[in-house]
C-alpha positions as CSV (number, residue, x, y, z in Angstrom):
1,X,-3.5,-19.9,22.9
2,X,-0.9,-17.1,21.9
3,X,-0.2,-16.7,18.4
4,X,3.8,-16.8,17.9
5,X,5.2,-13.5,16.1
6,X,8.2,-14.1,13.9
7,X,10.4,-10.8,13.3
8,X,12.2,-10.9,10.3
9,X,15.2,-8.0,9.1
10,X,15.7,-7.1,6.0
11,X,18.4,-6.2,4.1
12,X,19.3,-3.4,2.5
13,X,15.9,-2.7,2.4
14,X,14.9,-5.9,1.1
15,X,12.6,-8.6,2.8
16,X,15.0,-11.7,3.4
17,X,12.3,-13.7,1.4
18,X,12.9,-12.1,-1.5
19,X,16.5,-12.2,-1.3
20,X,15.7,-15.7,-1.2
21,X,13.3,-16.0,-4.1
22,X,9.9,-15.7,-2.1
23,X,7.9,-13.7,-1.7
24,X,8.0,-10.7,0.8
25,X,6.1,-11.4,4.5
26,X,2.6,-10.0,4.8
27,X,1.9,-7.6,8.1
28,X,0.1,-9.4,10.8
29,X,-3.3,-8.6,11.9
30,X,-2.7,-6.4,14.8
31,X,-0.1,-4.4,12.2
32,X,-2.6,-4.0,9.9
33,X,-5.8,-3.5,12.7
34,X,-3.1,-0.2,14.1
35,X,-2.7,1.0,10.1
36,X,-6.8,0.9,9.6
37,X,-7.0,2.8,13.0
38,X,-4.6,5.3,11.7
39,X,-5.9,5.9,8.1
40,X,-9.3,7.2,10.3
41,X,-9.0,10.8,9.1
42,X,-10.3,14.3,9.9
43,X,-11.0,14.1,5.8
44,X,-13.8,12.4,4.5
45,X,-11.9,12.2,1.1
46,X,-9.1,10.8,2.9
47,X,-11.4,8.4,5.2
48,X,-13.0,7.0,1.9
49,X,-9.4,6.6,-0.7
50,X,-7.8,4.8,2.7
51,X,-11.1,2.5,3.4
52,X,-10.9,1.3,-0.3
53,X,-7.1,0.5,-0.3
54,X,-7.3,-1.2,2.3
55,X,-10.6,-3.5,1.7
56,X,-8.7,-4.4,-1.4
57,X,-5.0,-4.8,-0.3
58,X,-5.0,-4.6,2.9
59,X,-4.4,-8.8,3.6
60,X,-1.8,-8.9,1.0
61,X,0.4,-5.6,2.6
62,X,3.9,-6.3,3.3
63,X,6.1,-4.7,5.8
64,X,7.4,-2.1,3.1
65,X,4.1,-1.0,2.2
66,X,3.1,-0.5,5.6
67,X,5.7,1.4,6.4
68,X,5.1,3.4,3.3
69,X,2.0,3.8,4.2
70,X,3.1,5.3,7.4
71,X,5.4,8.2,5.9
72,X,2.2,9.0,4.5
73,X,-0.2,8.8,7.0
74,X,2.2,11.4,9.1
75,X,1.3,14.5,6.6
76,X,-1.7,16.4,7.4
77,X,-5.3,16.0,5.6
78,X,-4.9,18.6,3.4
79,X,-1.4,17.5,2.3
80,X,-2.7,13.7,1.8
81,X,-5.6,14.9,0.1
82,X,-3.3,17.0,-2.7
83,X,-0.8,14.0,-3.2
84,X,-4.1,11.4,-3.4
85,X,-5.7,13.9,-5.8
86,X,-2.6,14.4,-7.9
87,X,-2.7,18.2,-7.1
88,X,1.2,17.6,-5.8
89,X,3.6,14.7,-6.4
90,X,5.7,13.3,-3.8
91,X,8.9,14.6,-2.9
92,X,10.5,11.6,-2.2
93,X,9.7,9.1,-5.6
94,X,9.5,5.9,-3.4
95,X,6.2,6.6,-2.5
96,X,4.9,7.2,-5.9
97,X,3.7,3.4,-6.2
98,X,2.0,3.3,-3.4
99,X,-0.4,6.4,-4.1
100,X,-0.8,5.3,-7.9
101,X,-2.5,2.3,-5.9
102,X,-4.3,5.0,-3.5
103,X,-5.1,6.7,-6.5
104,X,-6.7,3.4,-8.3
């Protein structure tokens, strides 16, 4: 039996269930299966931070965070590894909350 994928669009950058007063969707399991494949890294420092995030968060990651996590997951190892390790901050500040949870 095929599973039936709902697309949803948010708004203004907001998931249409929180414009609505719930609570934003959670990625589906072949989203998430593609992030874990990605956040495989040439860095063992990188492999281990990414594991741990995403054994604990993983199942509750919304769209937003995914995708956040994808902006960072495009920068090389050693760029990761400096923003993870607080050596560097972000340039763009919407991605600080995501790696204070990396960072966690």
């Amino acid at each position: 039996m095929a599973s039936q994928v709902i697309e949803r669009t948010s708004v203004g950058g907001v998931a249409p269930d929180a414009v609505e007063g719930g609570s934003p969707p959670i990625i589906d399991p072949h989203r998430l299966a593609r992030l874990r494949w990605r956040c495989r890294r040439g860095m063992l420092e990188n492999d281990l931070v990414l594991e741990r995030f995403l054994l604990a968060r993983g199942d509750s990651l919304t769209e937003a965070d995914a995708a956040m996590l994808d902006r960072l997951l495009e920068l090389s190892d050693n760029e990761l590894w400096d923003l993870v390790s607080r050596r560097t901050e972000p340039a763009d500040a919407s991605l600080a909350p995501l790696l204070e949870a990396l960072r966690n």
